[in-house]
Each structure stands twice: as structure tokens, then as C-alpha cells.
DOKOLTOR-832733 format. One record per residue: residue number from 0; x, y, z of N, C-alpha, C in turn; residue in one letter. Coordinates in steps of 0.02 Angstrom, whole numbers, plus 50000, padded with zeros to 5 digits. Example, Ala and Ser with C-alpha at 12.3 -4.5 7.8 and 13.67 -1.06 7.14 Angstrom:
<nodes>
(node 0,(50660,49716,50390),(50615,49775,50390),(50660,49835,50390),'A'),
(node 1,(50642,49888,50354),(50684,49947,50357),(50645,50002,50394),'S'),
</nodes>
This chain:
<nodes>
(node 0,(49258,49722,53957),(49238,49658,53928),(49264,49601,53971),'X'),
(node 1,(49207,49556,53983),(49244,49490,54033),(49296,49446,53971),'X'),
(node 2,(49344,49442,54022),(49384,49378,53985),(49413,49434,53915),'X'),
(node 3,(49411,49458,53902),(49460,49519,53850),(49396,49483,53783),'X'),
(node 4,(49366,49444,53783),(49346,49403,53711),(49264,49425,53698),'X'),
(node 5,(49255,49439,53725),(49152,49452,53715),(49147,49531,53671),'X'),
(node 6,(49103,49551,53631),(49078,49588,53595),(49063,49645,53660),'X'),
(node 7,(49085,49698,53624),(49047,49755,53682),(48956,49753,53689),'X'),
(node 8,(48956,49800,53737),(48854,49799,53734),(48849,49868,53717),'X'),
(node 9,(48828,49861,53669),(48811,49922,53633),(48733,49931,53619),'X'),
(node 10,(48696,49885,53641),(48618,49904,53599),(48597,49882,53683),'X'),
(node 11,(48525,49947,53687),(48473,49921,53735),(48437,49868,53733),'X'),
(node 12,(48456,49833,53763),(48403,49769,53786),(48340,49800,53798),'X'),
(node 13,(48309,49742,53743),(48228,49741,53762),(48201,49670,53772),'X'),
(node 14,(48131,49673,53794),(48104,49607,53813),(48031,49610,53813),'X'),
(node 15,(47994,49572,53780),(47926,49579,53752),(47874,49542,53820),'X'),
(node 16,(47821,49605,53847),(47801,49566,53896),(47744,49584,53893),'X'),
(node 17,(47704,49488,53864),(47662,49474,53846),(47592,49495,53911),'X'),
(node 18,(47549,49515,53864),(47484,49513,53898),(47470,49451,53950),'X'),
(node 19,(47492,49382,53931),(47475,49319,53969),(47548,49312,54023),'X'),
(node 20,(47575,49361,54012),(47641,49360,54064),(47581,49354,54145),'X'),
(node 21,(47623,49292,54176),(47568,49262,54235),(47641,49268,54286),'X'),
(node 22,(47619,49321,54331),(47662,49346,54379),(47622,49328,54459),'X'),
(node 23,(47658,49280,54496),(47620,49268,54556),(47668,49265,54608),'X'),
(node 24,(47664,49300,54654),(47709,49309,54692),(47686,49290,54754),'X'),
(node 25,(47719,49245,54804),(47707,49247,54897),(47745,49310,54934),'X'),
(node 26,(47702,49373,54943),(47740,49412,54979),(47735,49405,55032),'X'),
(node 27,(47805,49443,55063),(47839,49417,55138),(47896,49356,55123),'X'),
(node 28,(47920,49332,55080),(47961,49276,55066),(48036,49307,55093),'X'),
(node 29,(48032,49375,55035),(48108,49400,55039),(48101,49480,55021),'X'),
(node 30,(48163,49475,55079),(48155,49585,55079),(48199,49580,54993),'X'),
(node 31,(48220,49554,54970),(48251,49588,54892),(48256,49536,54856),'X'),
(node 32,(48199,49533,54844),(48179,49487,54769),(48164,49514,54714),'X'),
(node 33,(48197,49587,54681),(48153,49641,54612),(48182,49594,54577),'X'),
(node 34,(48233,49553,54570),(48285,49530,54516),(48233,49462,54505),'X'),
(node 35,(48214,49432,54562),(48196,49369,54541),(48110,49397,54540),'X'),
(node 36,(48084,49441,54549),(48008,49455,54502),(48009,49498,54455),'X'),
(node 37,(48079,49524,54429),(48076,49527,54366),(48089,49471,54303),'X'),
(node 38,(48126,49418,54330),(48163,49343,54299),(48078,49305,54288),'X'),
(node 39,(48014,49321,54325),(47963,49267,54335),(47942,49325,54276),'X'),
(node 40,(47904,49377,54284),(47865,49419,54249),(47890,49416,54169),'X'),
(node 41,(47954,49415,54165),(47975,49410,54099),(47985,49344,54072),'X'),
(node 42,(47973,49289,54102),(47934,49220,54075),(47993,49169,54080),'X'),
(node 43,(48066,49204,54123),(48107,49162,54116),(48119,49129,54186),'X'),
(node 44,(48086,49129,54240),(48064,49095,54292),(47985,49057,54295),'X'),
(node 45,(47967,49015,54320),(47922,48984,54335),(47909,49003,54412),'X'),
(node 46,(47836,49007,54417),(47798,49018,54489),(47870,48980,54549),'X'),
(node 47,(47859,48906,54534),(47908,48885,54597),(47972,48909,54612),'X'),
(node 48,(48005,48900,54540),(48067,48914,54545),(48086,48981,54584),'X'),
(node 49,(48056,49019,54541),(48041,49105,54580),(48061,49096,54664),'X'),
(node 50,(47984,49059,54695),(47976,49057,54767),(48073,49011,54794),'X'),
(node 51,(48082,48960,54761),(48122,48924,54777),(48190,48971,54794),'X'),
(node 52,(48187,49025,54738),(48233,49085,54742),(48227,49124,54807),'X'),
(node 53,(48160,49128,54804),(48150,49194,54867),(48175,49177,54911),'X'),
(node 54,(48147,49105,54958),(48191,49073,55030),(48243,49069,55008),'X'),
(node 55,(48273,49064,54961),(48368,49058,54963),(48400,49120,54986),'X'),
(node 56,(48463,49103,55002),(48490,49166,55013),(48492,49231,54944),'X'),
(node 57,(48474,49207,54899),(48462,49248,54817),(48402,49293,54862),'X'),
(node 58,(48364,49280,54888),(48296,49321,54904),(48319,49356,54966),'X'),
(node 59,(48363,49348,55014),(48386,49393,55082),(48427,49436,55058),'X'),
(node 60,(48474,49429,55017),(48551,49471,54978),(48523,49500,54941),'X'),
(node 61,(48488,49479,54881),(48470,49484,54830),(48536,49490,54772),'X'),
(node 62,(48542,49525,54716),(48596,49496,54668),(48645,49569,54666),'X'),
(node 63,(48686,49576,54648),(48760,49614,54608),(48736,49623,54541),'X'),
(node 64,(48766,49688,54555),(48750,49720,54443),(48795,49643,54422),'X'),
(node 65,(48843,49632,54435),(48911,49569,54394),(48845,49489,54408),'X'),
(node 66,(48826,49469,54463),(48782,49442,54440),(48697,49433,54393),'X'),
(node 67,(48683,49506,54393),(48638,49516,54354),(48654,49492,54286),'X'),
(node 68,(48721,49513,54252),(48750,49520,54231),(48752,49446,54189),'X'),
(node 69,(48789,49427,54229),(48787,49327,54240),(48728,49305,54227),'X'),
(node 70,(48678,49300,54246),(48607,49280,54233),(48591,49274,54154),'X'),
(node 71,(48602,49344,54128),(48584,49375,54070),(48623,49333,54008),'X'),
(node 72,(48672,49325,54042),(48722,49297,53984),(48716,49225,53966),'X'),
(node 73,(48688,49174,54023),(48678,49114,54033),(48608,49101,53985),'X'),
(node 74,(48573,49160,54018),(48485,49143,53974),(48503,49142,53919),'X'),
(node 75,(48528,49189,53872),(48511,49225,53820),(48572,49217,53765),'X'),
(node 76,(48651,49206,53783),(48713,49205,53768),(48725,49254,53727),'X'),
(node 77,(48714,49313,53771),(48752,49376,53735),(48790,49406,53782),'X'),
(node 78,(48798,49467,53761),(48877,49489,53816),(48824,49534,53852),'X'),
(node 79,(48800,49573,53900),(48763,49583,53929),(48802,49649,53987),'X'),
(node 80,(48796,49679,53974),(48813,49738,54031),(48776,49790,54083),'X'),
(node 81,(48763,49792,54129),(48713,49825,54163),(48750,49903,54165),'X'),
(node 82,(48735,49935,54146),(48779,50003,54108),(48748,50060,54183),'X'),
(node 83,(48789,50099,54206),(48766,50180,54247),(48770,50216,54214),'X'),
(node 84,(48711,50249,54219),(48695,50310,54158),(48704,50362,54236),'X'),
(node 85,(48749,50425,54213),(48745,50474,54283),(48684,50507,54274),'X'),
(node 86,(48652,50540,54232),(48609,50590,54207),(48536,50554,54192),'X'),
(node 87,(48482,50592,54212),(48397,50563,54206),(48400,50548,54128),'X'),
(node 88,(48402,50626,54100),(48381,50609,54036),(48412,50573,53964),'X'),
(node 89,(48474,50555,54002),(48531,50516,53939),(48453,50450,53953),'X'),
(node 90,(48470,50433,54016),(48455,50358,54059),(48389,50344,54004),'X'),
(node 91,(48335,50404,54033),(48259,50399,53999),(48263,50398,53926),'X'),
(node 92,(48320,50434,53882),(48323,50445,53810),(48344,50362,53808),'X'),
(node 93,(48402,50331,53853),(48415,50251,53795),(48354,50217,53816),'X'),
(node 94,(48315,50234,53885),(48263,50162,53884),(48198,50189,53819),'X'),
(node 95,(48194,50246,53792),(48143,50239,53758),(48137,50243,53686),'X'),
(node 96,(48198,50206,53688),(48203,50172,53592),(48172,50104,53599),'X'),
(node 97,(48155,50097,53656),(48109,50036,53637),(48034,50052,53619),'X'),
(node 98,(47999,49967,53590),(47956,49995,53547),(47887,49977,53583),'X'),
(node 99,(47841,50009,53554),(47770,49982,53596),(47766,49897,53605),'X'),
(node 100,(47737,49887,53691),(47748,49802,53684),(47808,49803,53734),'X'),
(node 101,(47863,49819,53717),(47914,49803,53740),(47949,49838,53808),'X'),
(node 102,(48004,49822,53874),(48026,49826,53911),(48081,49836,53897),'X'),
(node 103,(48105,49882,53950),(48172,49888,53955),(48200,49845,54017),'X'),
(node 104,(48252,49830,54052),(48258,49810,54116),(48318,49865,54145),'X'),
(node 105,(48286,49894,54189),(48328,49962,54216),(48333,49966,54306),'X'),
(node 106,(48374,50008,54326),(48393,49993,54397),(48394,50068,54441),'X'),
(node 107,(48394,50055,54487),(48413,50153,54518),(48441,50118,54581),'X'),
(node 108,(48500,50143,54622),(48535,50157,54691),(48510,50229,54724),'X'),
(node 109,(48522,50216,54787),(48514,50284,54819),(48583,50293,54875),'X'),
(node 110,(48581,50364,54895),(48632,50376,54940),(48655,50312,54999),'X'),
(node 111,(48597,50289,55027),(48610,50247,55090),(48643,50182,55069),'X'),
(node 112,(48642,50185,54993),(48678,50106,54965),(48622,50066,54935),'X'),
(node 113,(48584,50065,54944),(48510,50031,54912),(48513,50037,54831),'X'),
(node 114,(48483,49975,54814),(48459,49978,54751),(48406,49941,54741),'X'),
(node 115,(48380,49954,54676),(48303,49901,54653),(48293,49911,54580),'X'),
(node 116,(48283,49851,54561),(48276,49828,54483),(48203,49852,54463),'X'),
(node 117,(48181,49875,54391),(48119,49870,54388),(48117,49859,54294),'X'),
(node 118,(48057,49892,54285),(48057,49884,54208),(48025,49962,54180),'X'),
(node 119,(48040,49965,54136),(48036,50040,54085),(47981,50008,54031),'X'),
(node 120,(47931,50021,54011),(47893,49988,53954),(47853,50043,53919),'X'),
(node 121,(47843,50047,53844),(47811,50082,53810),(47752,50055,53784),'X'),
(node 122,(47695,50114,53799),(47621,50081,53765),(47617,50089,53704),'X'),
(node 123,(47578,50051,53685),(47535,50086,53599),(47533,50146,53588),'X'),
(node 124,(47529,50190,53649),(47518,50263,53619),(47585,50293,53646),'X'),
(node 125,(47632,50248,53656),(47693,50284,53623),(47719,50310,53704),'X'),
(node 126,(47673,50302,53758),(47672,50325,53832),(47739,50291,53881),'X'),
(node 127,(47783,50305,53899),(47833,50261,53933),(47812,50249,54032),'X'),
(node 128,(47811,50196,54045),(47790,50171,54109),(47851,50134,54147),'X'),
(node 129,(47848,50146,54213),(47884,50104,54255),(47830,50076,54270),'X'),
(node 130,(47871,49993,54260),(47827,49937,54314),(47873,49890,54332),'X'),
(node 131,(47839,49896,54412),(47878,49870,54467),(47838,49806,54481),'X'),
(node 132,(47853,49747,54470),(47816,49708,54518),(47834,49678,54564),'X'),
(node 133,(47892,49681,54610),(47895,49697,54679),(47859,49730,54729),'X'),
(node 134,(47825,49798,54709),(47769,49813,54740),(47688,49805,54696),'X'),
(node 135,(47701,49793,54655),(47627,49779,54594),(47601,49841,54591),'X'),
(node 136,(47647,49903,54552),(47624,49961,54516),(47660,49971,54465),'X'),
(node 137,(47614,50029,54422),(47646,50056,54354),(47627,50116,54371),'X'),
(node 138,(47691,50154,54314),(47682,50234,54340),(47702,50259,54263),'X'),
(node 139,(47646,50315,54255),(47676,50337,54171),(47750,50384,54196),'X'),
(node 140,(47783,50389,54146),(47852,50429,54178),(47823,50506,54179),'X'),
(node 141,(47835,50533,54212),(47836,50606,54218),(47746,50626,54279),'X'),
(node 142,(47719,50575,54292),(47667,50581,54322),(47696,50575,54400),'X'),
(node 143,(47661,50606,54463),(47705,50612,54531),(47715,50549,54578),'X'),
(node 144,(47683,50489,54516),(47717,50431,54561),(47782,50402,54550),'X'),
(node 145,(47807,50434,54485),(47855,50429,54477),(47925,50447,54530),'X'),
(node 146,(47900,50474,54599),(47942,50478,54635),(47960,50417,54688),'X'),
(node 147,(47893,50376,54684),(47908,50305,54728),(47943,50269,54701),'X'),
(node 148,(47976,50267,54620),(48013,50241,54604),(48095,50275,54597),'X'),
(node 149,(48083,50329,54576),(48136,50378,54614),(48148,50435,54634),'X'),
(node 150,(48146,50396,54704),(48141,50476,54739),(48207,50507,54743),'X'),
(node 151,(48210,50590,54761),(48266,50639,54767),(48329,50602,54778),'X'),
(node 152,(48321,50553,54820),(48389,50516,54848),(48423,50468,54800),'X'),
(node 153,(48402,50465,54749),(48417,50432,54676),(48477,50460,54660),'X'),
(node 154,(48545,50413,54684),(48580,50431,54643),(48641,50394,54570),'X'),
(node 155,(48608,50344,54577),(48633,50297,54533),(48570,50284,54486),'X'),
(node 156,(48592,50276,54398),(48530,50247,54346),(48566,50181,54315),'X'),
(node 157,(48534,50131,54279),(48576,50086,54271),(48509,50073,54207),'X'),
(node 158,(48555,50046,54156),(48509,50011,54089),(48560,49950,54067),'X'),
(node 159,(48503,49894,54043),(48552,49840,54046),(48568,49824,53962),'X'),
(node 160,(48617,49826,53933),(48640,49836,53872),(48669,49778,53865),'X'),
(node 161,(48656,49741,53773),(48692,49695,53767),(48731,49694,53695),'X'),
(node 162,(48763,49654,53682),(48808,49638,53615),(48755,49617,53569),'X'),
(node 163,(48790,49627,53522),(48776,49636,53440),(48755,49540,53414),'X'),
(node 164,(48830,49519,53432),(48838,49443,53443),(48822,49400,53483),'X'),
(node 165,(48807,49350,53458),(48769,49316,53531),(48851,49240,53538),'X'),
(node 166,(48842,49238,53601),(48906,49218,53605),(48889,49116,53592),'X'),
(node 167,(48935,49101,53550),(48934,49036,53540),(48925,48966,53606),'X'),
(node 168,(48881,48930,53613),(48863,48889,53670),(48918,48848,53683),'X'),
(node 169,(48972,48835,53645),(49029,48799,53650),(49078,48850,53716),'X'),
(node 170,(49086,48902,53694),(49125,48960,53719),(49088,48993,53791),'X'),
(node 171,(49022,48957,53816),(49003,49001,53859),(49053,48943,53933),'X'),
(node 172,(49050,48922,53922),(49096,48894,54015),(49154,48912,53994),'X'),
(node 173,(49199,48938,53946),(49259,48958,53934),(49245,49036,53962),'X'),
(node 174,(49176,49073,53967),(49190,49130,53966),(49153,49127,54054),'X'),
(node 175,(49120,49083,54072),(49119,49102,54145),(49173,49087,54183),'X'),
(node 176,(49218,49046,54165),(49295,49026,54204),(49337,49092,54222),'X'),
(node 177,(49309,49151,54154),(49347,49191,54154),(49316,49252,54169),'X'),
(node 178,(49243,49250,54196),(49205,49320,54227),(49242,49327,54307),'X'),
</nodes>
């Protein structure tokens, strides 16, 4: 827990992503922007801002689970944890308590040190999908594109989990002093 004072994250984050979700991206901006075209796709970036991200050094580095982390807590003011799941099917069992409509926001590393953000989403018919729009695909889980999102060399899973409580707007610069 940052700062000893925030609520644990105990529940999967979800995030409702609307049919009119308007995702436009300039590719070629930045080799690691998944964080900031997942921030536009899920409606909490704007087209510019997005791009304004990409040329920054946010789009060459790209972000830290602790700043992902940060982001989450600022939007939304809950306690926010980007959790490593070691195992596929713990990982796949928490992202798919979410409900049709809805996203998960989930992550994978590989041996060489790499990582990339994407999203977990369930259809109407109950079907669970990765969608990436960093490269602009969806993949039902268990179908063989599911390996461009993780392939053999997958060895880190990550689901981003938050608190129960949403943390009071008075208390949030008391609690970044202390992340």
C-alpha cells in the first residue's frame, strides 16, 4: 500500500468501451505508446493530447507498472494496483469476471525485458478478446492469434486491480507526496 493509508486493490478493474470510442492514432510517432493508446481508446485522452504524449519522452520510454499505477489513481481516485499474476489461467480466470461491454486493462513482459499493455474484453456472447490498439487487432482468446499477443516468451501477466474506496480529493496530493 502507498503511503501505509490507501485501501488494498482487491476488485478487477473494468472499463466500458463504448461503440463511439474514436481511437486515431499517427503511427510512427513512438516505439511505446500501448499505455497512451490505451488512455485515448478508453476516452480518457483526447486525439491531441494522445499525439502530444507520443513525441514526449512518455512515447520513447513509455511508462512503469508504479506509473501506470499513478495515472490510474489521479483519473479515477482509487487505490489502483497493477497486480503479476505468475500463471495463464489464474490471469485469464480474474480478467473474465468482467461483463459483456466491458474491458479489462492487462499487461504481459517477456524474457528480453519487454512489455506491452493491452485490453481483455467480453462480447455479448460471453466470448473473451484481446484488443490491442497499438497494432489495431482483436483476437478471441484461445484462437492462434492469440500468440502475437503472447507468445512462448511470455513471462510476466499483469491485471490492473483497484480498491473498494475511492480515495477522498482532499487526501490525493497527501498521497502522491508519499508514492
Amino acid at each position: 500500500m502507498r503511503g501505509g493509508a490507501l485501501a488494498p486493490c482487491d476488485r478487477v478493474s473494468t472499463f466500458y468501451l463504448s461503440s463511439a470510442s474514436r481511437f486515431v492514432r499517427v503511427a510512427g510517432l513512438s516505439p511505446k505508446d500501448c499505455f497512451i493508446n490505451i488512455l485515448q481508446l478508453l476516452g480518457f485522452l483526447d486525439e491531441n493530447s494522445a499525439n502530444i504524449m507520443r513525441i514526449s519522452a512518455a512515447g520513447r520510454t513509455g511508462f512503469t507498472k508504479e506509473e501506470i499505477e499513478k495515472v490510474f489513481i489521479l483519473l479515477l481516485r482509487y487505490n489502483f494496483e497493477f497486480v503479476s499474476i505468475k500463471d495463464y489461467w489464474t490471469w485469464l480466470g480474474l480478467a473474465s469476471v468482467i461483463k459483456p461491454g466491458e474491458v479489462a486493462f492487462v499487461g504481459a513482459g517477456n524474457a528480453d525485458g519487454g512489455s506491452h499493455v493491452f485490453l481483455i474484453g467480453k462480447s455479448h456472447d460471453l466470448s473473451l478478446f484481446i484488443i490491442d490498439p497499438t497494432v489495431n487487432k482483436y483476437c478471441k482468446i484461445g484462437e492462434p492469434c492469440q500468440l502475437e499477443f503472447l507468445p512462448p516468451t511470455t513471462t510476466s501477466l499483469y491485471i490492473l486491480k483497484h480498491s473498494e474506496l475511492q480515495i477522498p480529493l482532499e487526501d490525493l496530493q497527501k498521497i502522491f507526496v508519499t508514492i
